[in-house]
LUMMARVO-999785 format. One record per residue (C-alpha): residue in three letters; y, z negated, x negated. Coordinates in nm, 4 decimals, padded with zeros to 6 digits, always signed. Each point is the difference from the previous one (the first is absolute). Example, Ala and Ser with C-alpha at 12.3 -4.5 7.8 and 13.67 -1.06 7.14 Angstrom:
BEGIN
 type        v        w        u
  ALA -00.4500 -00.7800 -01.2300
  SER +00.3440 +00.0660 -00.1370
This chain:
BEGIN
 type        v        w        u
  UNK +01.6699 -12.8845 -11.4488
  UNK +00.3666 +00.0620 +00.0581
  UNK +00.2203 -00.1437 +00.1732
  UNK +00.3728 +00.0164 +00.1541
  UNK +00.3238 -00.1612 +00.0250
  UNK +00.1368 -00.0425 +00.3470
  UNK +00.3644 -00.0317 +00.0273
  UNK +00.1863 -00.1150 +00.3414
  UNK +00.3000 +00.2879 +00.0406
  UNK +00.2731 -00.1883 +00.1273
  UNK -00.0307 -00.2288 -00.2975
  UNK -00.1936 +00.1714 -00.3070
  UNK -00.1720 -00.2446 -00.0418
  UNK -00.3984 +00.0047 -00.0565
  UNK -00.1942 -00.1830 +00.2652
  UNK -00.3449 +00.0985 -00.0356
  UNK -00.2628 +00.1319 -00.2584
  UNK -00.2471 +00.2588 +00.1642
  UNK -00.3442 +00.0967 -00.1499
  UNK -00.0252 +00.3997 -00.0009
  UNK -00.3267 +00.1524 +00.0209
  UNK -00.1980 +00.2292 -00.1637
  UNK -00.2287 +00.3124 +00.0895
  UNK -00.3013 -00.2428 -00.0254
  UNK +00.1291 -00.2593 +00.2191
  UNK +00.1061 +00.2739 +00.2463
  UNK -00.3620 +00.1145 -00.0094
  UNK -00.0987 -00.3323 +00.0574
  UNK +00.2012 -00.0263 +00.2922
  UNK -00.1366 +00.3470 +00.1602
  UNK -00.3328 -00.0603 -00.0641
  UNK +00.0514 -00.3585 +00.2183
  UNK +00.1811 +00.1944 +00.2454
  UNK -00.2604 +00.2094 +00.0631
  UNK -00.2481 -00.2461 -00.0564
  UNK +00.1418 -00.1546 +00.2871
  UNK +00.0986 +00.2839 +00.1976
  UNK -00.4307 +00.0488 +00.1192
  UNK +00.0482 -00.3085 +00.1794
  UNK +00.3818 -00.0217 +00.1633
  UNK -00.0958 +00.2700 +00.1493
  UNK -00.2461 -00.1497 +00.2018
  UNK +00.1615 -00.3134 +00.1200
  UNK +00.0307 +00.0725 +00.3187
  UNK +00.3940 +00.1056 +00.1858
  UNK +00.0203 -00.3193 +00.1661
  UNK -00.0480 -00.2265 -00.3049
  UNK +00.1742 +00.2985 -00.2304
  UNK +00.3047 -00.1075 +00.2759
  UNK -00.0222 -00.3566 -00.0164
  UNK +00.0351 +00.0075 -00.3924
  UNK +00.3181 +00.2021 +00.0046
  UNK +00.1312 -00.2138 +00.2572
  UNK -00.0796 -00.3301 -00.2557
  UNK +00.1408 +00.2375 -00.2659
  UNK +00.3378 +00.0412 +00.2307
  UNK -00.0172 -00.4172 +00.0697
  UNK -00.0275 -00.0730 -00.3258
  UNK +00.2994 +00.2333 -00.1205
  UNK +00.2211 -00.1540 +00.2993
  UNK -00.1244 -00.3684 -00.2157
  UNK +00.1786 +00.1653 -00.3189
  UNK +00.3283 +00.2024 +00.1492
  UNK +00.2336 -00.2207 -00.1466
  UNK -00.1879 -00.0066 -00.3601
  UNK -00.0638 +00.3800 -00.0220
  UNK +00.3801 +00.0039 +00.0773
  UNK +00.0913 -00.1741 -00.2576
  UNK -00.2091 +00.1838 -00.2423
  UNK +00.1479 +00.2941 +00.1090
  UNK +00.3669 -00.0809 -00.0435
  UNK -00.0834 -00.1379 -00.3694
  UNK -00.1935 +00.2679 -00.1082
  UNK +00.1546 +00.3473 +00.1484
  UNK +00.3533 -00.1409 +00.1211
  UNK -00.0781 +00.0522 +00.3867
  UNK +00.2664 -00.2326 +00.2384
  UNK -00.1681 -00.2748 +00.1300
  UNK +00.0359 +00.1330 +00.3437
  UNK -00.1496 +00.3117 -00.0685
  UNK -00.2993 -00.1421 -00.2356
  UNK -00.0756 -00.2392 +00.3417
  UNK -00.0141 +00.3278 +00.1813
  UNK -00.1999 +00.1936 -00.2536
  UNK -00.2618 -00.2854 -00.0093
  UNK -00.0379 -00.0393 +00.3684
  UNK +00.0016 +00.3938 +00.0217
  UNK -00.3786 -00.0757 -00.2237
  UNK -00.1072 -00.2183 +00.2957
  UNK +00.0998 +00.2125 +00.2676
  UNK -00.1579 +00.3255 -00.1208
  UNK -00.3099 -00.2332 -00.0701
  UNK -00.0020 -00.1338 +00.3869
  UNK +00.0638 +00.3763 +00.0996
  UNK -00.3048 +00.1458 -00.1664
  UNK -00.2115 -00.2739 +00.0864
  UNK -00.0062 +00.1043 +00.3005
  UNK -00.1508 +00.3218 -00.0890
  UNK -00.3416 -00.0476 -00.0925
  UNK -00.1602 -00.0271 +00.3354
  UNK +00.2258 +00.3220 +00.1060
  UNK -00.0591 +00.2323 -00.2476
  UNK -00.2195 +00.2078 +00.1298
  UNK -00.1840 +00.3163 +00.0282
  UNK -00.0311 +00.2557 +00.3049
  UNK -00.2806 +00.1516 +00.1717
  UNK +00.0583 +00.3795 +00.0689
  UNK -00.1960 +00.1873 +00.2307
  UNK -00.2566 +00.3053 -00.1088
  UNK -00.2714 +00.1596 +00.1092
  UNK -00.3387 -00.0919 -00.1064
  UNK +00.0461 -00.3335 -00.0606
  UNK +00.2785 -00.3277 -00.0600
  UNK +00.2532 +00.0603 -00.2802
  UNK +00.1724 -00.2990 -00.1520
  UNK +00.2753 -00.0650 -00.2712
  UNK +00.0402 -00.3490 -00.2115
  UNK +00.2266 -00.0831 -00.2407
  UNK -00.1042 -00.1217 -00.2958
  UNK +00.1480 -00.1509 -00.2922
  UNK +00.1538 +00.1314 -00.3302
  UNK -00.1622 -00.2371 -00.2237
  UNK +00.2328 -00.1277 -00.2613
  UNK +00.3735 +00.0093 -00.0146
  UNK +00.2233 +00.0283 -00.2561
  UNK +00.4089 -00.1059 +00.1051
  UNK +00.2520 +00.0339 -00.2920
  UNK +00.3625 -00.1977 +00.1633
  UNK +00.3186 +00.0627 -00.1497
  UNK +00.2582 -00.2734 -00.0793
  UNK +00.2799 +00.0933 +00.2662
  UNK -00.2144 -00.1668 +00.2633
  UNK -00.3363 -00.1887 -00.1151
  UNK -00.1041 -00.1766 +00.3212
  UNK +00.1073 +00.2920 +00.2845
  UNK -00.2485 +00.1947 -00.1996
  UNK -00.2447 -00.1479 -00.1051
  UNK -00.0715 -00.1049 +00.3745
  UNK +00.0481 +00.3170 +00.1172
  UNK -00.2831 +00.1381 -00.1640
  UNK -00.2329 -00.3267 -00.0472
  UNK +00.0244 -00.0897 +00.3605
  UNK -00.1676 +00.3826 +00.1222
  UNK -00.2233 +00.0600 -00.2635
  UNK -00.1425 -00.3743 +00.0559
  UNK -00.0129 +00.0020 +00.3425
  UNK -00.2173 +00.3751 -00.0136
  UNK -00.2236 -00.1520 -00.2011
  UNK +00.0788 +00.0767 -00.3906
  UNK +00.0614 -00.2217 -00.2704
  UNK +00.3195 +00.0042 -00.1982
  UNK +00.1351 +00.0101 -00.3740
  UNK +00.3347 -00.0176 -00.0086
  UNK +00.2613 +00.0446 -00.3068
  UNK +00.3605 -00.1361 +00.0405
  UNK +00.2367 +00.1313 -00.1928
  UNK +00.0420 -00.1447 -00.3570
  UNK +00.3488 -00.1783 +00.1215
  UNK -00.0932 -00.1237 +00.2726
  UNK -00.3471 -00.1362 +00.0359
  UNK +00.0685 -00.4061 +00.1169
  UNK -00.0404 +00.0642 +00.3360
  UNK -00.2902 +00.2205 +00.0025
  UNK -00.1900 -00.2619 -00.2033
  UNK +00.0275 -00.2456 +00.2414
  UNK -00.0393 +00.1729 +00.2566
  UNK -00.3580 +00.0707 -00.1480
  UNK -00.0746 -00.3812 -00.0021
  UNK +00.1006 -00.0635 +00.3371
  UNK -00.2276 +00.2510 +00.0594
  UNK -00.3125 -00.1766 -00.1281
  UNK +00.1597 -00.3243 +00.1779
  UNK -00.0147 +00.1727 +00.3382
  UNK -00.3859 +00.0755 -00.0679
  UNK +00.0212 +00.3888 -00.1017
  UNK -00.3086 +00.0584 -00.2104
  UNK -00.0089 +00.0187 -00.3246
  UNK +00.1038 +00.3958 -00.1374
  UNK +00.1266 +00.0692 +00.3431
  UNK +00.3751 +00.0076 -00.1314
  UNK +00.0671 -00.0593 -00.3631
  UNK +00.3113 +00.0387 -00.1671
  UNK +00.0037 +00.1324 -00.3595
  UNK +00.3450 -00.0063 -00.1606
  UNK +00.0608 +00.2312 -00.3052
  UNK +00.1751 +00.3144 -00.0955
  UNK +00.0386 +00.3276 +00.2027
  UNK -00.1642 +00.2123 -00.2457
  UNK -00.3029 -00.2060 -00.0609
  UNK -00.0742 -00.1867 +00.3439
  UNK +00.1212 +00.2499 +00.2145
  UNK -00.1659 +00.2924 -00.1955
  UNK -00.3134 -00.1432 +00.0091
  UNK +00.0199 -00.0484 +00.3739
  UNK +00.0711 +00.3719 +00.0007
  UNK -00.2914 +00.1024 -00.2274
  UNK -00.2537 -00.2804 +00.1063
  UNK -00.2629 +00.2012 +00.2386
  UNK -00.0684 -00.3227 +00.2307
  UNK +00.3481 +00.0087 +00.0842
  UNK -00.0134 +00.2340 +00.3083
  UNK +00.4059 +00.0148 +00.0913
  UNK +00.3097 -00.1203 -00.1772
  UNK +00.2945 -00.1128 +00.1941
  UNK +00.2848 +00.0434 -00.1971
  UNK +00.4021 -00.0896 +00.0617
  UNK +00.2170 +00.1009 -00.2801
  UNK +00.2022 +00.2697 -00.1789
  UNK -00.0676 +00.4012 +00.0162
  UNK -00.0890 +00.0220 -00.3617
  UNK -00.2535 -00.2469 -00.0240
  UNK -00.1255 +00.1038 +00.3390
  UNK -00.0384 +00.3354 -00.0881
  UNK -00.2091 -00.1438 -00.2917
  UNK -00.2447 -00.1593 +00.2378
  UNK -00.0372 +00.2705 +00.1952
  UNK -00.1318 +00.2548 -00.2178
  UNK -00.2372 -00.2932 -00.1189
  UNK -00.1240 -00.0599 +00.3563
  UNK -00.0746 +00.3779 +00.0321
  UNK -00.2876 -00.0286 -00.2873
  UNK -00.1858 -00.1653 +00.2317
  UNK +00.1794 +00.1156 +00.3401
  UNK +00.0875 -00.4059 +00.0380
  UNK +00.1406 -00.1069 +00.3075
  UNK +00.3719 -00.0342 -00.0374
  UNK +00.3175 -00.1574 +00.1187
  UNK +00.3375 +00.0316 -00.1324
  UNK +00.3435 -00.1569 +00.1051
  UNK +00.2661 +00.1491 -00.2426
  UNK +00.3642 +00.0406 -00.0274
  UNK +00.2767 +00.0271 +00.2455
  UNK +00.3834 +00.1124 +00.0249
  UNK +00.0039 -00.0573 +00.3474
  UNK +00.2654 +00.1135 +00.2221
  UNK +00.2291 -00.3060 +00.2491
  UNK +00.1818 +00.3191 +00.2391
  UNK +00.2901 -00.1375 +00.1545
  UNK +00.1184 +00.1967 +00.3119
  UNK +00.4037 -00.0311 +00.0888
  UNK -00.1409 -00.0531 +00.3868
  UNK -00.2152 -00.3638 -00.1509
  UNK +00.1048 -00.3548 +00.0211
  UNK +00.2229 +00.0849 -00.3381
  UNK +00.0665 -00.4255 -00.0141
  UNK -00.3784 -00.0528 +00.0151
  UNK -00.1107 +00.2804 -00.2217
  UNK +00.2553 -00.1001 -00.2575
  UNK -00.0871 -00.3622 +00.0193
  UNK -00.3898 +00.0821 -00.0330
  UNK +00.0141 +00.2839 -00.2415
  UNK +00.0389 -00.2399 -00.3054
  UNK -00.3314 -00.1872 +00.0334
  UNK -00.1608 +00.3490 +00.0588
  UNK +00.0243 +00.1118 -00.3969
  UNK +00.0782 -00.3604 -00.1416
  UNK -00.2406 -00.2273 +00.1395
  UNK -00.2710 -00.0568 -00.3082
  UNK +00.3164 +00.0803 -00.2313
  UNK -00.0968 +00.3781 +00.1065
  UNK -00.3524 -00.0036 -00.1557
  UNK -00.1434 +00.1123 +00.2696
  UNK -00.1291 +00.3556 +00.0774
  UNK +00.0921 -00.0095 +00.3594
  UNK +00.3642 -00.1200 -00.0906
  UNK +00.2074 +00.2571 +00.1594
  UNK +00.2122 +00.1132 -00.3219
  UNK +00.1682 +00.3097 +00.1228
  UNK +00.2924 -00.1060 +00.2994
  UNK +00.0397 +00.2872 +00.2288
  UNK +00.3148 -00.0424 +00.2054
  UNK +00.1752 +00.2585 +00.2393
  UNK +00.3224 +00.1136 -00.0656
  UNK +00.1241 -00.0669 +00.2898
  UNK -00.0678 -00.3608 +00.0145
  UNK -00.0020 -00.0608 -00.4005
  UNK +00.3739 -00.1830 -00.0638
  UNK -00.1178 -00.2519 +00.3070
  UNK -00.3338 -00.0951 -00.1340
  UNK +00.0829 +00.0001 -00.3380
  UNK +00.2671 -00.2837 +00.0616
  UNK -00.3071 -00.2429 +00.1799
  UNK -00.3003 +00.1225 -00.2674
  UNK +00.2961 -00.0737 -00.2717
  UNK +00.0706 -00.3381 +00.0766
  UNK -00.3632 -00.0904 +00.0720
  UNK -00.1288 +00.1359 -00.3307
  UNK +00.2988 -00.2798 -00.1292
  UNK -00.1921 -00.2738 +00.1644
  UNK -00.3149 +00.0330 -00.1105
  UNK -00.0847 -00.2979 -00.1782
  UNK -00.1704 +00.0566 -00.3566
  UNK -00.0842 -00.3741 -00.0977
  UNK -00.3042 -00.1879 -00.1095
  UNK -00.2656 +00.0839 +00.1816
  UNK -00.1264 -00.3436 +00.0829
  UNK +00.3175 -00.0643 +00.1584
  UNK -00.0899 +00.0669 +00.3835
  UNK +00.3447 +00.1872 +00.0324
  UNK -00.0826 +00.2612 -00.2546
  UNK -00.0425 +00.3171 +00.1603
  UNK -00.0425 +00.1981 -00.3174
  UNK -00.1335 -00.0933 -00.3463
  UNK -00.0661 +00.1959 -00.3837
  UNK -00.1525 +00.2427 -00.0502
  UNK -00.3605 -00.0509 -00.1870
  UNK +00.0916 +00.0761 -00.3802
  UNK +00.2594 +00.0743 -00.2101
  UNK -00.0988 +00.2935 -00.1219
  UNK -00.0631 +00.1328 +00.3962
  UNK +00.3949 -00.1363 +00.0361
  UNK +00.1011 +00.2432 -00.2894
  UNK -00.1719 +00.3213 +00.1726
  UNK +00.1742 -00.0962 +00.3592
  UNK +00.3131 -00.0263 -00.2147
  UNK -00.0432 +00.3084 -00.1653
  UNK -00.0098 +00.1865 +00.2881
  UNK +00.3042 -00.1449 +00.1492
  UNK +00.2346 +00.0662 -00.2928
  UNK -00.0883 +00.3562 +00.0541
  UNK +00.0897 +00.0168 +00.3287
  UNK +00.3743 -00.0926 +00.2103
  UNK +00.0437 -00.3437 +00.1100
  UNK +00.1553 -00.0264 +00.3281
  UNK -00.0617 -00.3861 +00.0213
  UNK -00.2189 -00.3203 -00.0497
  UNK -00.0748 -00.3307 +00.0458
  UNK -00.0587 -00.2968 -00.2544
  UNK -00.2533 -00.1410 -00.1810
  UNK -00.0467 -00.3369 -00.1925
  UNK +00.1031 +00.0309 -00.3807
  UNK -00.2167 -00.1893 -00.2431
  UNK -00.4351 -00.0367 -00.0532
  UNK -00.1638 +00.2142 +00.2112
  UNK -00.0664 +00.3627 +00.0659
  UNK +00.3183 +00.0711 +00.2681
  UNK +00.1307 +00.3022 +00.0885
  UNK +00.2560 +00.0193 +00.2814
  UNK -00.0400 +00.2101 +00.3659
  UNK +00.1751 +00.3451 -00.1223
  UNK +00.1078 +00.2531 +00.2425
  UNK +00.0494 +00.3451 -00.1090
  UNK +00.1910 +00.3132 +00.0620
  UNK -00.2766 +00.2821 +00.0976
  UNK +00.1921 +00.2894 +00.0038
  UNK -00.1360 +00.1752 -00.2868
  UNK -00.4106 -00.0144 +00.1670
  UNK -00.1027 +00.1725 -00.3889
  UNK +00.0793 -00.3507 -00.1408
  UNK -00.3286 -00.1703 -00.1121
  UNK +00.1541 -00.2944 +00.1694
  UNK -00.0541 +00.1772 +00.3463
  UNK -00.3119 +00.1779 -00.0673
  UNK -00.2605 -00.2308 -00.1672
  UNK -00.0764 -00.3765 +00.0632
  UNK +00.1380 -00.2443 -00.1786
  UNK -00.1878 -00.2972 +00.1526
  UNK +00.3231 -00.2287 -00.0196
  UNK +00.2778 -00.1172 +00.2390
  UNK +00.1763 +00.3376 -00.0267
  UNK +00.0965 +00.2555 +00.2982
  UNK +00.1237 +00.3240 +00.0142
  UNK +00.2572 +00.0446 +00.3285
  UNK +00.0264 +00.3912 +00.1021
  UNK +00.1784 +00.1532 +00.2266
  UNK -00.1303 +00.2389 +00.2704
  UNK +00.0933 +00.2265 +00.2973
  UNK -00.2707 +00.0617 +00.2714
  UNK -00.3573 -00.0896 +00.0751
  UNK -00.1159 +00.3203 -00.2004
  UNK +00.1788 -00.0915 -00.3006
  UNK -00.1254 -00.3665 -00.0254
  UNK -00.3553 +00.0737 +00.0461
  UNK +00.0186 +00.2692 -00.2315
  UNK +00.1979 -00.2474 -00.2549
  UNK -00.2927 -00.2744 +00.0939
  UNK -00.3030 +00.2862 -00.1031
  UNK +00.1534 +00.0373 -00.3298
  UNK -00.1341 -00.1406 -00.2573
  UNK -00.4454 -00.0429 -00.0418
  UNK -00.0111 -00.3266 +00.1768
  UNK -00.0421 -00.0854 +00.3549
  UNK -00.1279 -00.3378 +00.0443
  UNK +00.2206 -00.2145 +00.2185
  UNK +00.3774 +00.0194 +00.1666
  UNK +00.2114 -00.0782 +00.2909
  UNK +00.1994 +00.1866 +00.2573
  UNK +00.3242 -00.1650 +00.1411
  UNK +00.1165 +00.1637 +00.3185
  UNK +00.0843 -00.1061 +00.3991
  UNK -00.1614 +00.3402 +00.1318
  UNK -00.3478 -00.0437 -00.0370
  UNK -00.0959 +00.3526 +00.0749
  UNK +00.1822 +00.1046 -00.3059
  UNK -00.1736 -00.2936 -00.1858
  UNK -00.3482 +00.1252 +00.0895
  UNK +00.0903 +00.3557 -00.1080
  UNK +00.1440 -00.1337 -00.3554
  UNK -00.3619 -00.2078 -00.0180
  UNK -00.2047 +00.2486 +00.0729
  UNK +00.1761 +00.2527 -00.2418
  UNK +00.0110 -00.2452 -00.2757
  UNK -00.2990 +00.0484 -00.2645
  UNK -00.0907 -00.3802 -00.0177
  UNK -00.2654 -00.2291 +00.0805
  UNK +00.1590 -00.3034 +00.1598
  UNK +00.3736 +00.0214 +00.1613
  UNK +00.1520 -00.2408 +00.2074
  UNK +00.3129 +00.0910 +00.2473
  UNK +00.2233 -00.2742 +00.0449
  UNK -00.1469 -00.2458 -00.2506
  UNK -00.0699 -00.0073 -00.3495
  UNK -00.3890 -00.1434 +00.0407
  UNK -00.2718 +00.2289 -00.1989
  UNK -00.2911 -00.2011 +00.0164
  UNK -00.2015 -00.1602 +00.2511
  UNK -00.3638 -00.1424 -00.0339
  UNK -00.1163 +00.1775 +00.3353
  UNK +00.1485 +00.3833 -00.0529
  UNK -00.1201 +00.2471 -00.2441
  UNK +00.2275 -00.0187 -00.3073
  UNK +00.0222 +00.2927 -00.2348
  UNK +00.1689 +00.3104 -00.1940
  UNK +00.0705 +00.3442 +00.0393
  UNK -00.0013 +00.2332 -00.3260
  UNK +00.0111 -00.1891 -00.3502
  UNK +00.0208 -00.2936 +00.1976
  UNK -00.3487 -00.0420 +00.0264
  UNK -00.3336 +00.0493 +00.1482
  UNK -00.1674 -00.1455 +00.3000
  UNK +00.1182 -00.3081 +00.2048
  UNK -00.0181 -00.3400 -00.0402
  UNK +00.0115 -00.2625 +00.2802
  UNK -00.0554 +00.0408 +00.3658
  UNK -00.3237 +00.0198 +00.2184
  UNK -00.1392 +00.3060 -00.2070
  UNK +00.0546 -00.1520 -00.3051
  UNK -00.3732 -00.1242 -00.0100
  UNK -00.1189 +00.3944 +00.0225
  UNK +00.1122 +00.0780 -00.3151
  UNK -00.2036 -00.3205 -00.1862
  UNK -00.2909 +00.1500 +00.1894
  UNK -00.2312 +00.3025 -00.0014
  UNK -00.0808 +00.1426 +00.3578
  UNK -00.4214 +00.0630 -00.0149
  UNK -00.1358 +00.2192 +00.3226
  UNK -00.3220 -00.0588 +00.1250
  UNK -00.1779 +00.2100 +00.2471
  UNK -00.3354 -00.1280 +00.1659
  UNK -00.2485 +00.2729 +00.1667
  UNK -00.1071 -00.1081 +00.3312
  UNK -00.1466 +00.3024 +00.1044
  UNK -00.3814 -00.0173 +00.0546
């Protein structure tokens, strides 16, 4: 049995030793999964709610400790690891309310009474990435729990602490036994044997394009339910006719807020002409201000990035590229990399064109509403975005011609718990979140009864 060396990012320093499992051991896990999964899915909605609510109660108990764990392990600010915990809870209390609403319709036809349930999946397999290990692992646990599967889940190899405990407070807030496990271990062994395991009916998987390509075409052996959330190089459109103070003052935490590893972090700064000088001044001085500290410190609105070796790909992209400006960073242990702002001009620079998952945006210039949508739809991503601009009829028009799956106008928010959440393109497949969210961890059976004599 293997194991792995935990180190906390904004100190390299190893904090934790994490057992990695095997193919066995993942079989083990399945087979209670599905063990299990005969008789979740028979407790009835009402008590199915009442145990998601205790899970929710129980996570509210820990914020404060899965906060911490977060910060030490993956380098999160303590603000936004208090966020990211209590974002667990809340998506728990929101699907616990689904249960006892998710349900079937009866559609009229002759000869009889026709009915539709929904039924579900069986067992689920969730592989998390290390950008964001408690968003996501509630975003799928919370639906496929509360539609009556069991869950496996794999966090990534770097950043399992919180997904561990969050499997004990599980059992603490009375979830039965193989109804959510968490098996930690390595992509290619865990997470393959999710996709090749025939009791697991669906894999929901967030993550990059190559290694979601990878599960894809092993999901389509056995035509596997499937859900991907993948890249992004999303667009922030500034409009000369938008609050250019606001905008400017916002625009930094769009792309730098996780240290950019984020695939909604709006990397590519679209900015019209005729308001670019003016804007550039107030997004200029705010990038200056950011505050790259320790993350513990309750100030620090940006910390390192989560290894050294993912610092030296952000900062080979950079040196390739035209720096128009940046802000600072903290020198000494720890895996910093200062907010960088770069000159887009040249959109054929890799900088521009493919995401580099650090605190790095590309500012381009552009003339009307047809060229910035058109400069937006470049590129094979389209997952999130944001549209700056005072003349709301113009900012519908930009949304709606903009290939992505979540945009905001006036406001740099991508995700909420109650809205569908989702790519366009190599972004991804399927949505996440929302009140449909529990359709796609179920299968819709139709049943038609004869009544005629």
């Amino acid at each position: 049995m293997s194991t792995i060396s935990i180190v906390n990012p904004s100190t390299e320093v190893e904090i934790a030793s994490v057992v990695m499992h095997d193919v066995g051991e993942t079989d083990r896990a399945i087979e209670r999964a599905s063990a299990a999964a005969t008789t979740w899915r028979r407790v009835s909605p009402a008590d199915r709610a009442r145990l998601l609510r205790k899970f929710a109660e129980v996570i509210d108990d820990h914020v404060e400790e899965l906060a911490q764990l977060e910060v030490a392990n993956s380098g999160h600010t303590i603000t936004n690891a208090r966020w990211e915990a209590g974002n667990v809870r809340d998506v728990l209390h929101y699907y616990a309310g689904a249960p006892e609403r998710h349900a079937g319709r009866q559609i009229p036809v002759a000869g009889g009474v026709d009915m539709t349930f929904y039924e579900p999946l069986g067992v689920v397999g969730i592989i998390v990435p290390w950008n964001f290990p408690m968003p996501i692992m509630g975003w799928g646990l919370a639906p496929a729990l509360a539609a009556g599967n069991t869950v496996v889940l794999k966090p990534a190899s770097l950043t399992p602490l919180t997904a561990v405990r969050v499997g004990e407070l599980a059992l603490e807030a009375g979830i039965p036994d193989g109804v959510f496990q968490v098996i930690a271990g390595e992509g290619a062994t865990v997470g393959e044997r999710f996709v090749t395991h025939p009791s697991v009916r669906k894999i929901c998987f967030t993550g990059s394009n190559v290694a979601g390509r990878r599960i894809m075409e092993g999901c389509a052996a056995q035509v596997k339910r499937l859900t991907l959330e993948l890249g992004g190089k999303s667009a922030n459109i500034v409009y000369a006719d938008a609050d250019l103070e606001r905008a400017g003052a916002m625009a930094p935490y769009a792309v730098f807020d996780n240290a950019g590893q984020d695939c909604c972090a709006r990397s590519r700064l679209l900015v019209q002409a005729s308001g670019y000088d003016r804007f550039m001044e107030y997004f200029e001085a705010a990038v200056k201000s950011v505050k790259v500290a320790d993350p513990r410190d309750e100030s620090s609105e940006m910390g390192p990035l989560i290894t050294a070796a993912h610092r030296d790909t952000v900062s080979a992209y950079v040196d390739e590229s035209t720096v128009a400006f940046r802000g600072s960073a903290p020198s000494g242990p720890g895996y910093w990399y200062p907010p960088t702002v770069l000159d887009g001009s040249d959109r054929s620079e890799r900088a521009h064109c493919e995401e580099i998952f650090g605190p790095v945006v590309s500012v381009v210039r552009f003339e009307d509403e047809d060229e910035a949508i058109a400069i937006a739809n470049e590129g094979p991503y389209g997952l999130s975005g944001s549209i700056w601009s005072r003349d709301i009829g113009r900012a519908l028009r930009t949304a709606r011609g903009v290939e992505t799956g979540t945009l905001s106008i006036n406001s740099n928010s991508s995700v909420r718990y109650s809205t569908p959440f989702g790519g366009f393109k190599q972004s991804g497949l399927g949505r996440e979140l929302g009140p449909d969210a529990l359709r796609s961890f179920s299968e819709e059976k139709n049943v038609f009864i004869a009544t005629e004599a």
